[in-house]
N, C-alpha and C positions, 0 to 999 in steps of 0.2 A: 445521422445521429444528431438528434439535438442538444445546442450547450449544455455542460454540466452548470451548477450553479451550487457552490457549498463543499459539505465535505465528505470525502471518500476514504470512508477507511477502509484500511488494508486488515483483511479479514485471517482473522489466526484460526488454524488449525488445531482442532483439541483431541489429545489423543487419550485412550484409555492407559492404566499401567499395564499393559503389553504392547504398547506401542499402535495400536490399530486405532482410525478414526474413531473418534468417538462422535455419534450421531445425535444423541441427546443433548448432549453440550453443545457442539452445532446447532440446534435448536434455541437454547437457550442464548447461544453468543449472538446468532441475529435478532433472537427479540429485545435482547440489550441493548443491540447498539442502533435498533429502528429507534429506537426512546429518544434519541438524538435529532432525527429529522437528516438522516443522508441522502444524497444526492444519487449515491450510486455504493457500491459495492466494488472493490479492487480484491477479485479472488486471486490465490495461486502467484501472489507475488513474493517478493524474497522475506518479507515480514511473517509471509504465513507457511517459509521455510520449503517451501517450493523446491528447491535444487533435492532436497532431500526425501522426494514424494516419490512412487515409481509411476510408472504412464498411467495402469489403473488405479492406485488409488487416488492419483490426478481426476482422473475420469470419474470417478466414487463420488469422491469429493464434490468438483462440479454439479455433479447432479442431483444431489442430496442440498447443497446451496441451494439451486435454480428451484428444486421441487418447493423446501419449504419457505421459498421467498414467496413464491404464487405471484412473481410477475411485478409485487409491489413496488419491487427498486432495480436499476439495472444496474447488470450483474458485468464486469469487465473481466475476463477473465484471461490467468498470463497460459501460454501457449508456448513457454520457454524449456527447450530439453536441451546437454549438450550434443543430442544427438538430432539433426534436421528430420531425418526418418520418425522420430517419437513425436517433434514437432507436428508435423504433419498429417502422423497418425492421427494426433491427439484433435486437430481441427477436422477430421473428417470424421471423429467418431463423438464429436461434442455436436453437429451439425443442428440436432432434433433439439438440444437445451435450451431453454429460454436465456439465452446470454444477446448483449447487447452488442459487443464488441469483445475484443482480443488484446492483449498487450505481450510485446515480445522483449526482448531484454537478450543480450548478446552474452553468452556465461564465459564463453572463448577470447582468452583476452589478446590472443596473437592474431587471429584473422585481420586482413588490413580495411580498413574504412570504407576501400571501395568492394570488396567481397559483401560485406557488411548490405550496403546498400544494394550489392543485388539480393538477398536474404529478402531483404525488405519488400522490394519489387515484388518476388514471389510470392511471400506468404499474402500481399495486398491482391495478387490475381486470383489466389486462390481459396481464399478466405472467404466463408459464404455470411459473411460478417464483416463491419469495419474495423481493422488492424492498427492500433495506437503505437506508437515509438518508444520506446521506454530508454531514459540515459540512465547511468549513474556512476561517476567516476568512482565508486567502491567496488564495481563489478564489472568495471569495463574501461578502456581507454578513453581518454578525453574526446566527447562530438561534440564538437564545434559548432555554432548556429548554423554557417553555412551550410554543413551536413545536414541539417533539419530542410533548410531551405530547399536545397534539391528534391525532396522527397513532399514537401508540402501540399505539390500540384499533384502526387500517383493519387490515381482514382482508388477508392475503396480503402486510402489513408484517412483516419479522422483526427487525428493530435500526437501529442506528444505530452509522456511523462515526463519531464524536465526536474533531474534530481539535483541540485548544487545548492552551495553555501552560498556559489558567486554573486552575489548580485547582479554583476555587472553582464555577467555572462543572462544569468536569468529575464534582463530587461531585453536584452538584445535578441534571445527568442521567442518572448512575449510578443512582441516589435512584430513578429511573424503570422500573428494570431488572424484571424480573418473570419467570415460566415461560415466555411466551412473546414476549416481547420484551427482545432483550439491547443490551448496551453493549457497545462494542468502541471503543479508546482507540489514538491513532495518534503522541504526541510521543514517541517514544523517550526522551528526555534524563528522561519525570515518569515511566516504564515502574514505577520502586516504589512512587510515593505514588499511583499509578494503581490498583498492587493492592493499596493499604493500602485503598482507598475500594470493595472489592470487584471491580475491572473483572479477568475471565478470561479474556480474549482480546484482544490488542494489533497493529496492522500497521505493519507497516515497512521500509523500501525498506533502510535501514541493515542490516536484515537478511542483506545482500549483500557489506557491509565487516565488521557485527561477531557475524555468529551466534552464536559461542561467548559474547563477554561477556553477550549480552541473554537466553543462555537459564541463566548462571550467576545471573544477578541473579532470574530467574524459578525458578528449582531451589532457591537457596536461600533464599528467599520463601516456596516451600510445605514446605520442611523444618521453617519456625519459624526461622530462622537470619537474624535481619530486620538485626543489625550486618553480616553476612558481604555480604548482599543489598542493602545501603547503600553498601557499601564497592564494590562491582563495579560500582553506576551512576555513583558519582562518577566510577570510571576509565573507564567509557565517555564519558561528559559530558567528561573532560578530552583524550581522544582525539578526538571529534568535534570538537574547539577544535581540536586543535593540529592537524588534518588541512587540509592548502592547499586551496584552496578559489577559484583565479584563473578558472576557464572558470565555476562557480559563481557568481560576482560578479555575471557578465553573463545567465547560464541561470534561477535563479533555484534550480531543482533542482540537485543533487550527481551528477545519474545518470550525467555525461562522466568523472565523476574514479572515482568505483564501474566504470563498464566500463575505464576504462585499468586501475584496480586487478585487477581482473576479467583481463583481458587477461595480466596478468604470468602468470597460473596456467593462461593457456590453457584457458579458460574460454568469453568471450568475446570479442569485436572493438570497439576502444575506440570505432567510430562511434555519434553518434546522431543524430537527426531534424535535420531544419532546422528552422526557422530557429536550433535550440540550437548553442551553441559545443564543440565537440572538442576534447581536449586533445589540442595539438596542439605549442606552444611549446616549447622547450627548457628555457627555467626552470621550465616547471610540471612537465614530467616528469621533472626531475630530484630536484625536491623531493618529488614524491611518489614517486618511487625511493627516495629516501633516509625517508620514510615508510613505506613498504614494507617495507625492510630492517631498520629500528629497533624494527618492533612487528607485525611477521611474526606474535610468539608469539599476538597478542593481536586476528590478524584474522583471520578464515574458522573 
């Protein structure tokens, strides 16, 4: 697979009010966010509320992406069930889809590191696709670079999604980065110090609230324009503060207040999965109305 270069957002799921995909809005949310110039597509990960999908509308899902993308962009799609058997299912019966790759994500937070890493092993022998690493200490025990490192050399590994605040930690698996195995960096708020440490590809569900700031701070990064490119993360980082954040509190993800926002452009339909919270209250839609209205210029 060859290097990503840009940005990858993490593709949300739109559901009707019955809860079932909604496939017109899927429509609509990839020609939204091509307007951006993506690098790639991160289907089925935890922003697009993945834990909460069952294997076939997993599988729906997928292929209604791949269909109406026609190949334009490549599709990375996550392959995470807590169950191995659904995992497994799901990579032998996605086989035919136009997907580029796989990304897997460990939802079991007691399995020990080295179980983990035979997971890995296998799903890279078996995967008729290259299988990307996914960390993130909100969903999983701390992986350590080393733990990248071991895995760097399995044939049919291509990267790793590297999800932390750490910097420190973040430089040190970059460090790892090579022709055929890349880094790819997922906190929007470190999106510059991310590609001060060389990282060339980045994912992101915010994608969906601030495409324009995160691909200004990324334009003017490879101009050389690293004060201009400074200056536009701060003001993303001071948006993502000052953005309410009440069904959030309880969801843990932002993706009910993204589809209400989503929603005002007719876009999509502000539902999401259960057991997650809807914005649904009067005080939250009003303050994110008035969110909306205040800094229009500086969303979509």
């Amino acid at each position: 697979m060859k290097t990503l270069t840009g940005l990858i957002p993490v593709l949300i799921t739109p559901l009707d009010k019955n809860l079932k995909i909604d496939l017109l809005s899927l429509k609509k949310i990839l020609n939204f966010i091509s307007n951006y110039k993506p690098c790639a597509f991160w289907a089925n990960g935890t922003g697009s509320e993945d834990m909460s999908l069952s294997l076939d509308n997993r599988l729906l899902l997928t292929n209604k992406i791949c269909e109406f993308n026609k190949k334009k962009t490549p599709v990375i799609s996550g392959c995470s069930f807590y169950s191995l058997e659904d995992t497994f299912e799901f990579l032998k019966k996605s086989r035919s889809f136009d997907i580029s790759g796989y990304h897997y994500l460990p939802y079991n937070q007691m399995i020990s590191l080295s179980n983990l890493e035979l997971v890995y092993r296998d799903l890279a022998k078996y995967s008729s696709k290259p299988i990307w690493l996914y960390t993130s200490a909100n969903w999983y025990k701390h992986i350590s670079p080393d733990f990248i490192d071991n895995l760097k050399r399995v044939k049919n590994i291509a990267g790793v999604k590297y999800s932390t605040s750490n910097i420190v930690d973040m430089q040190l698996v970059q460090s790892l980065a090579d022709k055929r195995f890349q880094v790819i960096s997922a906190v929007v708020k470190t999106l510059y110090s991310c590609m001060c440490l060389g990282v060339k590809a980045s994912t992101t569900v915010e994608a969906f609230t601030y495409p324009t700031l995160i691909n200004k701070i990324r334009q003017s990064f490879l101009k050389g324009n690293h004060q201009q490119s400074l200056f536009f993360q701060n003001r993303l980082n001071s948006l993502i503060k000052k953005m309410p954040n009440i069904s959030a509190k309880q969801n843990f993800l932002k993706v009910a207040e993204i589809k209400y926002l989503l929603s005002k452009k007719k876009i999509c339909k502000k539902f999401v999965t259960k057991p997650y919270k809807c914005v649904d209250s009067s005080k939250e839609k009003k303050l994110l109305d008035n969110f909306y209205n205040k800094h229009l210029n500086e969303l979509f």
